[in-house]
Steps between C-alpha positions, in 0.01 A plus 500: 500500500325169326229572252364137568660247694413296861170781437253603246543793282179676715704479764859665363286783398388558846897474577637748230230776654613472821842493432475776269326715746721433770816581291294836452484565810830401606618783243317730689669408805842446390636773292762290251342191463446372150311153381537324198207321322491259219216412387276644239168270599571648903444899339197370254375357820569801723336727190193313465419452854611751741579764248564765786783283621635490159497856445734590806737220327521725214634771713733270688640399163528858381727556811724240409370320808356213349696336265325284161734237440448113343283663211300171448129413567629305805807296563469206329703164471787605182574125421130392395338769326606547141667805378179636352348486815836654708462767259121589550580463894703835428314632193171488756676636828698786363236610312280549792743631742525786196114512534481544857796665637728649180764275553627122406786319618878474494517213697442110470363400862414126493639447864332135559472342141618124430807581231603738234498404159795648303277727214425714844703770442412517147141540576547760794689717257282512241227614729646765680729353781857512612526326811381164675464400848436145673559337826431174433831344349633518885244188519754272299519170657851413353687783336525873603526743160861670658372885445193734610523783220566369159404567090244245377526455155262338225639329220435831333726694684244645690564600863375595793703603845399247721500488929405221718419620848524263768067448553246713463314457873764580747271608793756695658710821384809350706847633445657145587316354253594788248839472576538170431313518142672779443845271527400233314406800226891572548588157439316421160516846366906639619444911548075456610460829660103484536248239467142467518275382775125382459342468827133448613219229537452344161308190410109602599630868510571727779815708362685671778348581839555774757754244703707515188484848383555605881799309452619606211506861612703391768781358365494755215554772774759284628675409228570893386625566837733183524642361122702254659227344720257543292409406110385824352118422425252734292154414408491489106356399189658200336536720166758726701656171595583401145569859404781569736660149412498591159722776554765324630536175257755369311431485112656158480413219582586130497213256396405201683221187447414173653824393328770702599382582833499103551882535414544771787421838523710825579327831636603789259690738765378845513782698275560877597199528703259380210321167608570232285174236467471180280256457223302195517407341155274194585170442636417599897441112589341478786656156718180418731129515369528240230207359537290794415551440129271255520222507802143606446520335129105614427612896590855439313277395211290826516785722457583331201213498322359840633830654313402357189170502496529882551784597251305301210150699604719821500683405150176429337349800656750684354452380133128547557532859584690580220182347291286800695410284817554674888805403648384377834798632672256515851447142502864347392645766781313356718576159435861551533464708860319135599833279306726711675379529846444090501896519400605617832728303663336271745254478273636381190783275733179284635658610863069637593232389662246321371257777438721732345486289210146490487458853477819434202237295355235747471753722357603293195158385445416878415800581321398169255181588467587867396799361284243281348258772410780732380653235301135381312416846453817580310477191259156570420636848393764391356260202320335734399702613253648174385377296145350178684377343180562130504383297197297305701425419851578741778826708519720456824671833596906359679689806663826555614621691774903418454711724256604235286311171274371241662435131411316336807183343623239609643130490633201603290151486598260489160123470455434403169162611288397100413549202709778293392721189627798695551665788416808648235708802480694654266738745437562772242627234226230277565695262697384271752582562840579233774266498771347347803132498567485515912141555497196511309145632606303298249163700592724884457699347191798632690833341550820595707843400331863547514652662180849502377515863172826568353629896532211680627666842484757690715193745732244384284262305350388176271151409390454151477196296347261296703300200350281212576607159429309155444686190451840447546703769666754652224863434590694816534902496280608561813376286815676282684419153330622650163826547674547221699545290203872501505479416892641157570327215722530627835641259808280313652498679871449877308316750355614703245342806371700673152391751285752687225683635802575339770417142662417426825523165640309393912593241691179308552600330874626825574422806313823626463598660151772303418589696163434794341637557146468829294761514195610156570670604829418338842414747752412277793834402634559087476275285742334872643161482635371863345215627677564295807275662770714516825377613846685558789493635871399833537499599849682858543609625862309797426284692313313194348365666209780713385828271571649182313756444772880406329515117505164447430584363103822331620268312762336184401335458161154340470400432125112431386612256305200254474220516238130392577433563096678609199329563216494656104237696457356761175403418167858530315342836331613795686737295678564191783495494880642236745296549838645381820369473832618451851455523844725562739420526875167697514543684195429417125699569189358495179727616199448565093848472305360647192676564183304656240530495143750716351570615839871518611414505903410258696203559776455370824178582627411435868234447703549438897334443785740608723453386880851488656673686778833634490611313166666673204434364149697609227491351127904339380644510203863340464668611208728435176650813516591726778694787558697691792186712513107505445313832359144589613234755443516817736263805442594603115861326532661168553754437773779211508534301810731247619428087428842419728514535914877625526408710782280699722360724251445236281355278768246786610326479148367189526172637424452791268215727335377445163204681264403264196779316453869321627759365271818297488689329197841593346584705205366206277170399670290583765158408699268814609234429754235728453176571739163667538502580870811349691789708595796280707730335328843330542785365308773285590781343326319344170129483701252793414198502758171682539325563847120399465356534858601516872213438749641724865243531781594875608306766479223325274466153642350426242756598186461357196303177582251409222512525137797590320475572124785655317749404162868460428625459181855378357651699224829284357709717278826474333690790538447775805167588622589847327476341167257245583277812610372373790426852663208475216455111621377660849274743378328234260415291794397794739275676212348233286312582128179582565209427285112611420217458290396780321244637278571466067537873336705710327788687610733792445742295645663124367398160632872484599681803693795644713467805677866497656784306523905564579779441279753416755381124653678626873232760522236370635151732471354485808250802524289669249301795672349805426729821601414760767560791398704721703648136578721590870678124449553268208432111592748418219724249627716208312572106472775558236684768353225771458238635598107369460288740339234600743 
């Protein structure tokens, strides 16, 4: 059943009793029936509130009657949540099946979720399960995968044995129907003797019903008396499914992707009564709800930010503790049970009603407020501890969350002890910084500005030195007008911002980026329009919210191409902006092209109000290098998908999930889009694009409409993105430096500090937390070739 999704949450617990108690019941009545459950949040639900109910589950699952499979929190999208987050969806729901009933699961069950990303497998494995089960790639709208039981593999290696029944709410136990999955079984998988059949009312709940079970019994009488007839039918647990196919499988196997199965694909025969089955080395791409990457941007948003928000509170926790502090293990649990349950599918697809979100809303306003609590509570601990002497003024405390240096700007807020014009910082060698003042509270003496420090250290820490100023603001050795010296007079229709790495140059009549150099190499491709907004017809046949119906980006193009304003804004400090605004239709566009100094990323920062109805609007970048395929960010991976249309499968992927970033360049240069929030992306031939908003009418009328803020940021490289780093690109975006004023004292520890880093720069560090100790399941997973310490 739904946690959340044409009703409220009140109202699914409501469902989950009463379907719970009627399966009960029904077990009293019918001798060998068994039910399967999912979901984690249905039992805390169940324990918390109708604890008598609860308790005769715990027999039922003694009994083998009712069967724990899925072992996460709930069933949750597996595209948009990132790995850490996939990983706490098991770490949280295994763990508390242990608690309540002694057992956890063997068994993936995500029946009704939008896509598989490939590192799947891997993370089932490592927490305890050997099989997965989903319906929902019968749904393709253009290709059919050609088998029903298959190996999944990770990149790893990992596997899991993997079956696709035909649905999960037949409402009928009909022999017919049986029959005829049971042949097309046959057909992809040569020497099927058995399959599995889910059956029931699912969506708002309901499970089985007497009608059904009466059935059942009937034809299972039948069906022992007359083989021929009759399909032999049992009532079983979907563990004994996979067990008794395991018996009987081939050990080889021939491998198949996207690729090769594009090229044709062959059925291993079944070889001396052993059943031969393909393994399947790709992602589980999911060829209809392509629009769910997108929709609901504000909620999208929230599950970004909520995940990091919550690992940095539990890193810092974590080094805090060690310093003698409580680990407030209560709180961050608690927090994730609220990430995770917002991550279930229809949720975190934007496929929900209205107030569903609202309730979201609450959620991640109580997560960030506990994050935020955790978080200053640890760096005063930590603080603490630290030598905060600055010669004079007031010292600045900069952390970082990321495993590795960091050179970046950032916000600072600092109230200085005597009023002064402006303001100065400094940095361990006494060098000036570059900043930008955005505000100043003349009657507080305090003043907001943007940053840019030099290696503040991998996990750690730098302490940097606040000052008044009066008079002329000093020039920092490295801000943007020092380095624009060398720049030549710019044409008379651009704009052209430059700093040591790259330069930028806008099209004033239409603001365009018509170049982009980094290294002296051109990475817009000749005469491109780079960051062309582009909007087109978005009317699926169905299911409005999910669905980006094929044709859709071969239809008619509409650019925004016309400018109401372009113009250069900062200082020439901290670094140069060109602002542009537009209007198009009844919405407003107002975008920053910033490019600070010593930065080597360009950002794009947004702000929309967004008032269209069924328009797409995606962000185009044509390109000077391109490449058979693009790569893109999946939960701790990357994946490489097609830029050509050669044929169906190809065709199919014409919109594709992404985490932080999307890339595409050659073996000598490349351009990486990265984001803060957005997750569709596509890439074809030399033309890398980003999916910003969609605006569908069904089932919130009122999707999307309103303010839009978010930021995209363009990373040129030469080389691959795996030696430009851009994995650590993503991250830098998504988890800014993050700065506070602090009290002057002395300190066991240095002004300058790294509590962790990693050697290898594939492994990427993305948890930190204190251990439990017996600890049932590690939450270890990787991004390269290793694991992250925990």
């Amino acid at each position: 059943m739904d946690a959340a999704w044409l009703w409220p949450r009140s109202e699914t617990i409501d469902v989950v009793k009463r379907t719970f108690t009627t399966a009960l019941q029904l077990m009293n009545e019918y001798p060998d029936y068994t039910f399967s459950q999912s979901a984690a949040q249905y039992t805390e639900w169940m324990a918390e509130k109708y604890p008598a109910l609860n308790e005769q589950i715990k027999q039922r699952v003694k009994e083998g009657r009712w069967e724990i499979v899925g072992g996460m929190w709930v069933e949750p999208d597996l595209n948009l949540p990132d790995g850490e987050s996939q990983v706490r969806q098991l770490l949280l729901g295994q763990r508390y099946f242990q608690q309540q009933y002694g057992v956890t699961a063997r068994i993936g069950w995500n029946p009704d979720s939008f896509g598989y990303n490939w590192q799947l497998p891997q993370i089932y494995k490592r927490s305890g399960l050997d099989y997965f089960v989903t319906q929902k790639m019968h749904w393709n709208d253009t290709n059919q995968l050609p088998f029903r039981l298959f190996w999944w593999e990770s990149p790893d290696g990992s596997k899991v044995l993997t079956y696709f029944p035909t649905d999960y709410v037949h409402d009928n136990v009909n022999p017919t129907r049986i029959s005829a999955d049971f042949a097309e079984s046959a057909d992809r998988n040569p020497g099927t003797t058995e399959m599995l059949d889910l059956y029931g009312i699912g969506d708002h709940g309901g499970g089985p019903t007497r009608a059904m079970l009466d059935q059942a019994d009937h034809w299972i009488a039948a069906g022992s008396k007359d083989h021929d007839a009759v399909p032999t039918m049992r009532y079983h647990t979907a563990q004994n499914y996979f067990t008794n196919v395991e018996k009987n499988l081939n050990p080889t196997s021939p491998t198949w992707d996207y690729d090769s199965i594009a090229k044709g694909y062959t059925a291993p025969p079944a070889a001396n009564g052993a059943l031969g089955i393909p393994t399947w080395k790709d992602e589980l791409y999911f060829e209809y709800h392509r629009g769910i990457y997108t929709t609901q941007a504000a909620h999208k948003r929230n599950m970004r930010t909520s995940e990091v928000a919550t690992l940095d509170a539990e890193k810092l926790a974590s080094l805090a503790w060690l310093d003698g502090r409580a680990y407030p293990a209560d709180e961050l649990n608690e927090n994730w049970k609220k990430i995770t349950f917002n991550q279930f599918h229809d949720l975190a697809a934007g496929s929900g009603i209205a107030i569903i979100y609202k309730d979201a809303q609450r959620d991640y306003t109580e997560v960030f407020h506990a994050d935020k609590e955790i978080a200053d509570n640890s760096l005063n601990t930590l603080a603490a501890r630290i030598d905060t002497r600055v010669t004079s003024g007031v010292p600045i405390l900069v952390t970082n969350t990321l495993a590795w240096p960091r050179s970046e700007t950032f916000e600072a807020t600092v109230q200085l002890p005597e009023h002064s014009d402006s303001i100065s910082l400094k940095d361990e060698q006494n060098r000036v910084l570059p900043i930008t003042v955005l505000h100043h509270d003349d009657a507080t003496n305090t003043f907001k500005v943007l940053v840019r420090s030099s290696n503040v250290p991998s996990q750690g820490y730098k302490v940097l030195n606040a000052s008044g100023v009066n008079g002329e603001q000093p020039i920092a050795e490295t801000s943007i007008r020092g380095q624009l010296a060398w720049r030549q007079r710019p044409p008379d229709n651009s704009i052209i911002l430059g700093n040591d790495n790259l330069s930028v140059e806008i099209d004033k009549s239409t603001g365009c980026i018509k170049r982009l150099l980094h290294d002296d190499k051109e990475f817009i491709a000749p005469n491109g329009c780079g960051n062309q907004l582009q909007t087109f017809k978005d009317t699926p046949k169905q299911y409005d919210a999910w669905n980006i119906d094929p044709g859709t980006l071969d239809g008619t193009m509409t650019p925004i191409s016309r400018v109401d304003s372009i113009q250069l804004i900062g200082d020439g400090q901290q670094g140069e902006s060109v602002r542009i605004t537009r209007h198009w239709q009844s919405s407003k566009f107002v975008q920053d092209i910033s490019l600070d100094a010593g930065a080597d990323t360009v950002r794009i920062t947004n702000d929309i109000d967004w008032h269209e109805t069924h328009v797409l609007l995606k962000a185009a970048f044509p390109l000077a290098a391109t490449s058979g395929k693009a790569t893109y960010e999946i939960p701790y991976g990357s994946i490489e998908r097609p830029t050509t249309r050669n044929n169906s499968w190809e065709k199919a992927q014409f919109e594709v999930p992404a985490m932080r970033w999307a890339d595409l360049g050659d073996d000598h240069q490349g351009l990486s889009i990265l984001n803060d929030s957005k997750y569709g992306y596509d890439a074809v031939g030399n033309t890398l694009r980003i999916t910003l908003l969609r605006s569908p009418t069904w089932p919130d009328a009122e999707a999307d409409r309103g303010h839009q803020h978010f930021v995209y940021a363009l990373y040129p490289h030469t080389g691959t993105w795996k030696q430009a780093q851009t994995v650590r690109r993503g991250y830098e975006l998504n988890d800014p430096l993050k700065a506070q004023q602090v009290f002057a004292h002395t300190g066991t520890l240095p002004a300058e500090h790294s509590f962790a880093s990693i050697e290898n720069p594939n492994v990427t560090l993305t948890a930190i937390k204190k251990p439990k100790t017996p600890t049932p399941l590690s939450s270890a997973c990787t991004s390269g070739p290793a694991p992250h310490p925990k």
